[in-house]
C-alpha positions as CSV (number, residue, x, y, z in Angstrom):
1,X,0.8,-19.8,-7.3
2,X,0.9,-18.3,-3.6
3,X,4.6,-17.3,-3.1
4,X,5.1,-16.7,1.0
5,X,8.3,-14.8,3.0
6,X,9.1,-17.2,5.8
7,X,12.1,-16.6,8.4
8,X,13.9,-19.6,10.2
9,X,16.1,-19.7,12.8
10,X,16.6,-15.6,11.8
11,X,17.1,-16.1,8.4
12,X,14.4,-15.3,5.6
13,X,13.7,-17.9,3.0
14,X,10.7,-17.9,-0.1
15,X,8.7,-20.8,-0.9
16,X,5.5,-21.5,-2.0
17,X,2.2,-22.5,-0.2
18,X,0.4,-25.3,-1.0
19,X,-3.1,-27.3,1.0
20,X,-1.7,-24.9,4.0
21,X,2.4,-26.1,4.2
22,X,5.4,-24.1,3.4
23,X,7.7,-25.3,0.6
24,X,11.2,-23.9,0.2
25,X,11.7,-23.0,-3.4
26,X,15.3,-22.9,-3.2
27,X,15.1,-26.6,-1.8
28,X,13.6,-27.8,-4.9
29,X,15.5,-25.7,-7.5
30,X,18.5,-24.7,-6.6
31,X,18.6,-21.8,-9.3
32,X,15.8,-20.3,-7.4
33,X,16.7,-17.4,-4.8
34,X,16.0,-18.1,-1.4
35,X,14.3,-14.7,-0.7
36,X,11.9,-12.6,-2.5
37,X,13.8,-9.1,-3.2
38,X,16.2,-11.8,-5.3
39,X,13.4,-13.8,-6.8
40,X,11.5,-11.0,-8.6
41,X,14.8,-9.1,-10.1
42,X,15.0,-12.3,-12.1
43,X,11.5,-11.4,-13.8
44,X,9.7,-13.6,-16.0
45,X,12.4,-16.3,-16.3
46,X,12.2,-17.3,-12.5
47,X,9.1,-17.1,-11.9
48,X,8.5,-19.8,-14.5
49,X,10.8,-22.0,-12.9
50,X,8.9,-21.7,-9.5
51,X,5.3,-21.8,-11.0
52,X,6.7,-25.7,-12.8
53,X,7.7,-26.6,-9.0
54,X,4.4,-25.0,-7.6
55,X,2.9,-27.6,-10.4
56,X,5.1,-30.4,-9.8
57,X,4.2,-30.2,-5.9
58,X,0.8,-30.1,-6.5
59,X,0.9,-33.4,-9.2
60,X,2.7,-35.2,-7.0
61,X,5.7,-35.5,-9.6
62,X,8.3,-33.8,-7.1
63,X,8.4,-34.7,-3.6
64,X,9.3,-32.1,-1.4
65,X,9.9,-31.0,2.0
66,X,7.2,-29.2,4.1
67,X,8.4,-26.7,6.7
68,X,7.6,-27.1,10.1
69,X,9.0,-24.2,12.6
70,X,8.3,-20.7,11.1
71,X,7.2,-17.5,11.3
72,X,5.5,-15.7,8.3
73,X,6.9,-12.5,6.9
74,X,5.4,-9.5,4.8
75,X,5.3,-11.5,0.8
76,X,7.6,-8.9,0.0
77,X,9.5,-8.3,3.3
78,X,12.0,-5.2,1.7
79,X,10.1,-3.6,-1.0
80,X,11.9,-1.3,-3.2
81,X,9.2,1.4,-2.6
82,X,5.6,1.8,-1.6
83,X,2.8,3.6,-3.3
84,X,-0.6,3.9,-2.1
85,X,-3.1,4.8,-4.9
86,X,-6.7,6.4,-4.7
87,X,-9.1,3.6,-7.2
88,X,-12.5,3.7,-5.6
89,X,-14.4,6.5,-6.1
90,X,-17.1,5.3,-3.8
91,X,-14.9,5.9,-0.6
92,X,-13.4,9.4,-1.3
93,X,-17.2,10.4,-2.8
94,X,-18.9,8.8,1.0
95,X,-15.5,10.8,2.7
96,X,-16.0,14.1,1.0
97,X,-19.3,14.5,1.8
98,X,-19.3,13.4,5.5
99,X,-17.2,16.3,5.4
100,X,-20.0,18.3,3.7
101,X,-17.8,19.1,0.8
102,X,-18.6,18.1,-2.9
103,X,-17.0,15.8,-4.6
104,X,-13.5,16.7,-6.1
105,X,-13.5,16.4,-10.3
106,X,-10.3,15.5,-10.8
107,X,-11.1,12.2,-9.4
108,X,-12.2,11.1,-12.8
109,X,-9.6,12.9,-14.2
110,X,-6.6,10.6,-13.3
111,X,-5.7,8.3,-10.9
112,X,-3.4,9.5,-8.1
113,X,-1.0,8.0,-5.6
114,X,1.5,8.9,-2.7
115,X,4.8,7.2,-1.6
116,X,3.9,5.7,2.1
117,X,7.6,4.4,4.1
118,X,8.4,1.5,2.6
119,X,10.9,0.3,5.4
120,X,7.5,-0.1,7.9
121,X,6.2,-3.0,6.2
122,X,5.5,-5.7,8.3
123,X,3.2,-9.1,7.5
124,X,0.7,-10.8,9.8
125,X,1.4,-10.7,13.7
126,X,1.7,-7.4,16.3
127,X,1.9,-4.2,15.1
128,X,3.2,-1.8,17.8
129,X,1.9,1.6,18.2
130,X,3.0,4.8,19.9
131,X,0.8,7.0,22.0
132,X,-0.4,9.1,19.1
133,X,-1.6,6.4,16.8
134,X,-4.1,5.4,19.3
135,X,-5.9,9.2,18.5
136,X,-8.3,8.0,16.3
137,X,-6.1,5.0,15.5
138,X,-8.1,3.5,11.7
139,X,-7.1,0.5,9.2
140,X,-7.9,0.7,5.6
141,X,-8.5,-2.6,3.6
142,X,-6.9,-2.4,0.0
143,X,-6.1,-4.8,-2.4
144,X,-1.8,-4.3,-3.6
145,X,0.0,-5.5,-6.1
146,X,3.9,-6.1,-6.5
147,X,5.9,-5.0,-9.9
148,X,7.5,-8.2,-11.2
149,X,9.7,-5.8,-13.7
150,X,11.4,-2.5,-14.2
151,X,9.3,-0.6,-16.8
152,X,9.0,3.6,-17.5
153,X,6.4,5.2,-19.3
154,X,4.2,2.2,-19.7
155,X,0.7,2.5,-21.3
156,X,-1.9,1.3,-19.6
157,X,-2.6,-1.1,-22.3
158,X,0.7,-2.9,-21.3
159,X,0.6,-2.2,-18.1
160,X,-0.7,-5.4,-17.0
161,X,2.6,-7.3,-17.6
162,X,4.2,-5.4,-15.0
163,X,2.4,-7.3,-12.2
164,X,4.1,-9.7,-10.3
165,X,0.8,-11.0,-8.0
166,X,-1.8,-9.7,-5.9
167,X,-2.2,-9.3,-2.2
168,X,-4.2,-7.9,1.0
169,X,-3.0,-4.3,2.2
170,X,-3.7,-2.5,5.6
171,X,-2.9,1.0,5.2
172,X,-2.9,1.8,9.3
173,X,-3.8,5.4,9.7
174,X,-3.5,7.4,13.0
175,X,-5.6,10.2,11.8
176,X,-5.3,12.8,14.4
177,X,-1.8,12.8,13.7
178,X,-2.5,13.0,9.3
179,X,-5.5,15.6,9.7
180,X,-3.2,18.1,11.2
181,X,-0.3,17.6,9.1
182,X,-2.7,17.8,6.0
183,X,-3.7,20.9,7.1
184,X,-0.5,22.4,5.9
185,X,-1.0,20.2,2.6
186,X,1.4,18.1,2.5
187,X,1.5,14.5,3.2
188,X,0.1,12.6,4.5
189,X,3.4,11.6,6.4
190,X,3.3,10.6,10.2
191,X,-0.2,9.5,10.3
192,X,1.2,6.9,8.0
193,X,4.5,5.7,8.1
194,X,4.4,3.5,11.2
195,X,3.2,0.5,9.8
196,X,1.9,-0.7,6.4
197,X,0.5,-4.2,6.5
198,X,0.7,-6.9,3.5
199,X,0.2,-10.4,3.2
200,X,-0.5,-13.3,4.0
201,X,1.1,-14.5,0.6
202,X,1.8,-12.9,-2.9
203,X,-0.6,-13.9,-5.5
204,X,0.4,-14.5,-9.0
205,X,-2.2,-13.3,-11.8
206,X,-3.0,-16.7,-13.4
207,X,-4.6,-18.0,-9.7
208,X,-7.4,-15.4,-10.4
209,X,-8.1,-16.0,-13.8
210,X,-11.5,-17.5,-12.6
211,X,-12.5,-13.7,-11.2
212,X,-11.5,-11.5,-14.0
213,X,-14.4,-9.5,-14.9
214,X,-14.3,-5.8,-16.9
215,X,-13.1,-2.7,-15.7
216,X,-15.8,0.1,-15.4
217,X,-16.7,2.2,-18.2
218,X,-14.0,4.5,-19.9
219,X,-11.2,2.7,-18.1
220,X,-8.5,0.1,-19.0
221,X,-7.0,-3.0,-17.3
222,X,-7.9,-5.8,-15.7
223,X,-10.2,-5.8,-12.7
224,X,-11.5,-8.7,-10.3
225,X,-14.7,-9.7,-8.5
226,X,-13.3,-10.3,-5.3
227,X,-15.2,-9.8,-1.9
228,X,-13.4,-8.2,0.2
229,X,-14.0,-7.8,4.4
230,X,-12.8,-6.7,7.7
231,X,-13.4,-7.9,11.1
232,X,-12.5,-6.4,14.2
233,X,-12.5,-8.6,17.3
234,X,-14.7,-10.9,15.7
235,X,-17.3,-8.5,13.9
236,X,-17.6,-7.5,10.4
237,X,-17.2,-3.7,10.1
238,X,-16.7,-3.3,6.2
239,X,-17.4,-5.0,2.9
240,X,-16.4,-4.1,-0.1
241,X,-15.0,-5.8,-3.6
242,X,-12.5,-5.2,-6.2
243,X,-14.1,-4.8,-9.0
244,X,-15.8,-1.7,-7.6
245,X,-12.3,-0.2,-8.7
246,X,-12.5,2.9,-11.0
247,X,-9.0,3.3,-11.6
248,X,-7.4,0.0,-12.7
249,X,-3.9,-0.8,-11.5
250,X,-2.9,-0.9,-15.2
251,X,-3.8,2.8,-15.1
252,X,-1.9,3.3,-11.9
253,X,1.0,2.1,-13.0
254,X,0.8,4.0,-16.1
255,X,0.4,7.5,-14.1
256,X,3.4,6.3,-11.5
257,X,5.7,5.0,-14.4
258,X,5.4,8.4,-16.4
259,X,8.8,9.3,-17.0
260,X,10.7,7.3,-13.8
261,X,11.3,3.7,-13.5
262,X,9.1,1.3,-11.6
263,X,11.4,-1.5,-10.2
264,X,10.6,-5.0,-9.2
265,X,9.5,-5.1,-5.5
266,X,7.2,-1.5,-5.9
267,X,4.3,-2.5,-3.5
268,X,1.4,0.1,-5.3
269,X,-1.7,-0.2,-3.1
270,X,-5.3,0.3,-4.7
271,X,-6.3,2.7,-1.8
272,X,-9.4,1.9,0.5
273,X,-12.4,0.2,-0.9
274,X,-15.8,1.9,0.2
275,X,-16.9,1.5,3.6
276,X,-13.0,0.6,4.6
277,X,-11.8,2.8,7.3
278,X,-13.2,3.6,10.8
279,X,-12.7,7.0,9.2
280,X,-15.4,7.2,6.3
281,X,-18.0,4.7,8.8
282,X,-17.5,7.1,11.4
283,X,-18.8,10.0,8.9
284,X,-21.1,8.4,7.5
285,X,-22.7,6.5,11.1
286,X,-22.8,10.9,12.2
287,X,-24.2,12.4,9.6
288,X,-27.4,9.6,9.8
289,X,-27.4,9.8,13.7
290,X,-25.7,12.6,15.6
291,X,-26.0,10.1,18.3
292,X,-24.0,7.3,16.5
293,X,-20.9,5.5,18.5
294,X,-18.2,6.4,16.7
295,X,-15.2,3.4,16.5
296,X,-11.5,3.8,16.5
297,X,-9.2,0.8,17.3
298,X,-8.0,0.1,20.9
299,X,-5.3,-1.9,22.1
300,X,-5.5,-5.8,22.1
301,X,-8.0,-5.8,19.0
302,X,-7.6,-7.9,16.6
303,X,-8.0,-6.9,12.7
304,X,-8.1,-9.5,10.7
305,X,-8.8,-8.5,6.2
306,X,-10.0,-11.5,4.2
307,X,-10.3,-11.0,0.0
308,X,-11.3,-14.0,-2.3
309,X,-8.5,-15.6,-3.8
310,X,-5.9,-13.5,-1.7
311,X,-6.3,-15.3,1.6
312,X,-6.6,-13.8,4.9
313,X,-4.5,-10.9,7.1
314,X,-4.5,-10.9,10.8
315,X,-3.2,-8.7,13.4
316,X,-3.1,-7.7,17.0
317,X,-2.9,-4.2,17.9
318,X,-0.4,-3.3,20.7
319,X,0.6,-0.4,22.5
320,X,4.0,0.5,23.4
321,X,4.8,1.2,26.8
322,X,5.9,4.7,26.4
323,X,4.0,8.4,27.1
324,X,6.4,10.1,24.4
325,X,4.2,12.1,22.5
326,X,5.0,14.2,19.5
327,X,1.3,15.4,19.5
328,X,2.5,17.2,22.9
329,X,5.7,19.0,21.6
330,X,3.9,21.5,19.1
331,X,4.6,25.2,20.0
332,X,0.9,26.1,20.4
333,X,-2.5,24.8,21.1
């Protein structure tokens, strides 16, 4: 089932989307909220109702209304929290040494994560950016997941049950303004917080049964064999997939659920598969070729994140029309 935020006439609605149309939930079952944030504190039990009107639409047994003026939202438009994990060791091994640094072994020690701001999520369409994000302005294509109930100290093992449904995640990174900040160690904070994109729709676990393969060795949780790409402006830029995962989300969830509770509407990203930033191609592309053209994104581009079985993410970067710089009011150079 592909569970999709919608707004209409100002007003957000959930529904499900099936053969490319848009059909209310709440329209079909009246027991069913008519917005996420509702919809997954009623865990298990309402999500079984919408999956047997997902199926019904889909047999032809209930006939139901398509949508016709719309504009898509974020899956989960108000997310209790955001986490952004750190799964693929292939992408912090390629960053590290660009950096000419080895690589760090508590990597393979346990899986880490940071909170990102959870109130600048945004779904497919425009995202706006200030004068500073455009300083080596970077996407990052993740896989996320939702928490479909509240759970603390869950084992791995378990940990599986927690998940509401999968989707695409764009962790925008303005990475002038995070490499100075980390300098201090902490964060990162600004270079982050300005926009965190999700969509197009929320995928529940049974559509990627089909995918499921093993998780790598020593690890626990499910993992899937899903391609995942990027394209800016038309051109591919990064490939990656899935399975290539070292940390599961089951073993995420187990390190961010140790001794707090994870709540339904947590958005926990995987972090960026290998080759998925500007950043670690940029690194990479020098240390082959000092003469290599580095990338960063520009105004007007379009990004546009495609995984198998999740569907496909576009946006259009935009600048605000604004020279307020933050970058500009530290007290030295």
């Amino acid at each position: 089932m592909k569970l999709i935020s919608y707004k209409t006439e100002d007003r957000e609605h959930l529904g499900v989307f099936i053969d490319g149309h848009i059909y209310n939930l709440n329209s079909c079952d009246k027991l069913l909220p008519d917005n996420m944030n509702e919809f997954l504190q009623g865990g298990e039990v309402l999500m079984d109702r919408a999956k047997k009107v997902d199926a019904q639409i889909k047999d032809g047994s209930l006939t139901a209304k398509q949508e016709v003026f719309y504009e898509i939202l974020a899956p989960v438009p108000h997310p209790t929290s955001c986490r952004d994990g750190y799964a693929f060791r292939q992408h912090v091994a390629a960053a590290r040494r660009n950096r000419k640094v080895d690589m760090i072994a508590e990597f393979d020690q346990y899986p880490i994560f940071y909170f990102t701001n959870h109130n600048a999520i945004q779904g497919t369409g425009e995202i706006e950016c200030m004068p500073d994000h455009f300083e080596k302005l970077d996407f990052e294509l993740e896989v996320a997941i939702v928490i479909g109930k509240k759970g603390r100290n869950i084992q791995a093992s378990e940990a599986d049950e927690y998940i509401a449904g999968y989707m695409i995640m764009n962790d925008m990174s303005a990475r002038t303004l995070q490499m100075e900040e980390m300098l201090l160690n902490l964060g990162p904070a600004k270079g982050k917080d300005f926009s965190t994109v999700i969509g197009p729709w929320l995928v529940t676990p049974d559509e990627l049964e089909p995918y499921k393969v093993q998780p790598k060795e020593g690890h626990i949780g499910y993992n899937y064999n899903l391609n995942m790409t990027c394209r800016v402006n038309g051109v591919e830029v990064s490939r990656g997939n899935m399975a290539d995962m070292d940390w599961t989300f089951a073993e995420i969830i187990e390190r961010c659920a140790y001794g707090v509770d994870i709540l339904p509407g947590d958005v926990i990203g995987s972090g960026t598969v290998g080759t998925g930033c500007f950043l670690e191609l940029n690194g990479t592309g020098l240390l082959n070729d000092p003469g290599y053209k580095v990338q960063w994104l520009q105004p007007d581009d379009v990004v546009e994140m495609e995984i198998t079985g999740l569907g496909a993410l576009s946006n259009v970067i935009k600048k605000v029309d604004t020279d307020f710089s933050i970058l500009k009011l530290k007290k030295t150079n």
